[in-house]
Each structure stands twice: as C-alpha cells, then as structure tokens.
C-alpha positions in Angstrom: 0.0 0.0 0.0 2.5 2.3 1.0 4.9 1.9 -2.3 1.6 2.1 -4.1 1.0 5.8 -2.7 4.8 6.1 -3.2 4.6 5.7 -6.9 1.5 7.7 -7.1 3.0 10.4 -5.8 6.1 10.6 -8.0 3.8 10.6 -11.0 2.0 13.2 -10.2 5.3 15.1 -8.9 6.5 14.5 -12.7 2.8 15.7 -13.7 3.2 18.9 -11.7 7.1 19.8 -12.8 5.9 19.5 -16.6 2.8 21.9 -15.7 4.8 24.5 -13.8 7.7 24.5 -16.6 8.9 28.2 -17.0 8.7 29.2 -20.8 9.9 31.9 -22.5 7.6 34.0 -25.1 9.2 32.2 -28.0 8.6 28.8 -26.5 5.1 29.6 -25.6 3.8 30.6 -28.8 4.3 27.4 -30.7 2.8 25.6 -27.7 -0.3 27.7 -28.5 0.0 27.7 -32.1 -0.1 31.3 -31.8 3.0 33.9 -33.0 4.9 35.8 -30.3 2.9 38.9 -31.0 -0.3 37.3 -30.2 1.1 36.4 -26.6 2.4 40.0 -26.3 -1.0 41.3 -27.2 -2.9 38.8 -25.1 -0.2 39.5 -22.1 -1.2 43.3 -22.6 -4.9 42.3 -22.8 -4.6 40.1 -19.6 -5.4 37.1 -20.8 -1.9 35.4 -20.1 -0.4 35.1 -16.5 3.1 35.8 -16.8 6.0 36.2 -14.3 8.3 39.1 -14.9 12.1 39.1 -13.3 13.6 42.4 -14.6 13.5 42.2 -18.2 12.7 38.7 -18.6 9.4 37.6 -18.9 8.2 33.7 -18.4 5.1 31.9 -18.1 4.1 28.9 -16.1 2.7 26.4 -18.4 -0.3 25.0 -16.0 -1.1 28.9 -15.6 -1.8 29.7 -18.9 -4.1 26.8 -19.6 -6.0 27.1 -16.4 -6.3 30.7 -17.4 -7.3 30.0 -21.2 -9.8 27.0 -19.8 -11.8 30.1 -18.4 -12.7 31.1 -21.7 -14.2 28.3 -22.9 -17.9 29.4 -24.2 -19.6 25.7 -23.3 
C-alpha cells in the first residue's frame, strides 16, 4: 500500500514539474499555435499570467491553460 502511494505520488510530482515549466515568449507561442505577437498582445490584454524578473518575462505552463480554460464558451 504504501509503495503504491509512493509511486502515485512521483507521478504526479512529474505531472506537476511539466505543468509549472517556466517558458519563454518564444517557446510559448508554438505551444499555442499562436506567433509571439499574439502572446504580447494577449499579455497586454490580460489574458496570459506571466511572471516578470527584470527584463525577462516567463510563463508557467499550467497557468496559462487554467487561465485559457476560463474562456471556454460551453
């Protein structure tokens, strides 16, 4: 039982590290099939969270499809 909650839990740990990648603009925009001015446009528009360091401006993969989930019309 215990290993069984053991393994569980490392799959979803590898789950969770793939959703809260960091990605840059340019590797966000083929993810979404969108070009790199549609995510600075949708950043300005607030319909991407992003985290900004300084210059450098990254987005947590798990973030944006939660956020993009909400506006789903059905």
């Amino acid at each position: 039982m215990r290993r069984n909650m053991q393994d569980s839990c490392s799959k979803n740990a590898v789950f969770d590290a793939a959703s809260d990648a960091l990605l840059t603009k340019r590797e966000l925009a083929p993810k979404l099939k969108r070009s790199v001015r549609t995510v600075d446009c949708w950043m300005r528009q607030g319909k991407l969270p992003y985290i900004k360091l300084n210059k450098t401006v990254l987005f947590r993969w798990g973030d944006v499809l939660e956020k993009l989930a909400s506006f789903r019309v059905n």
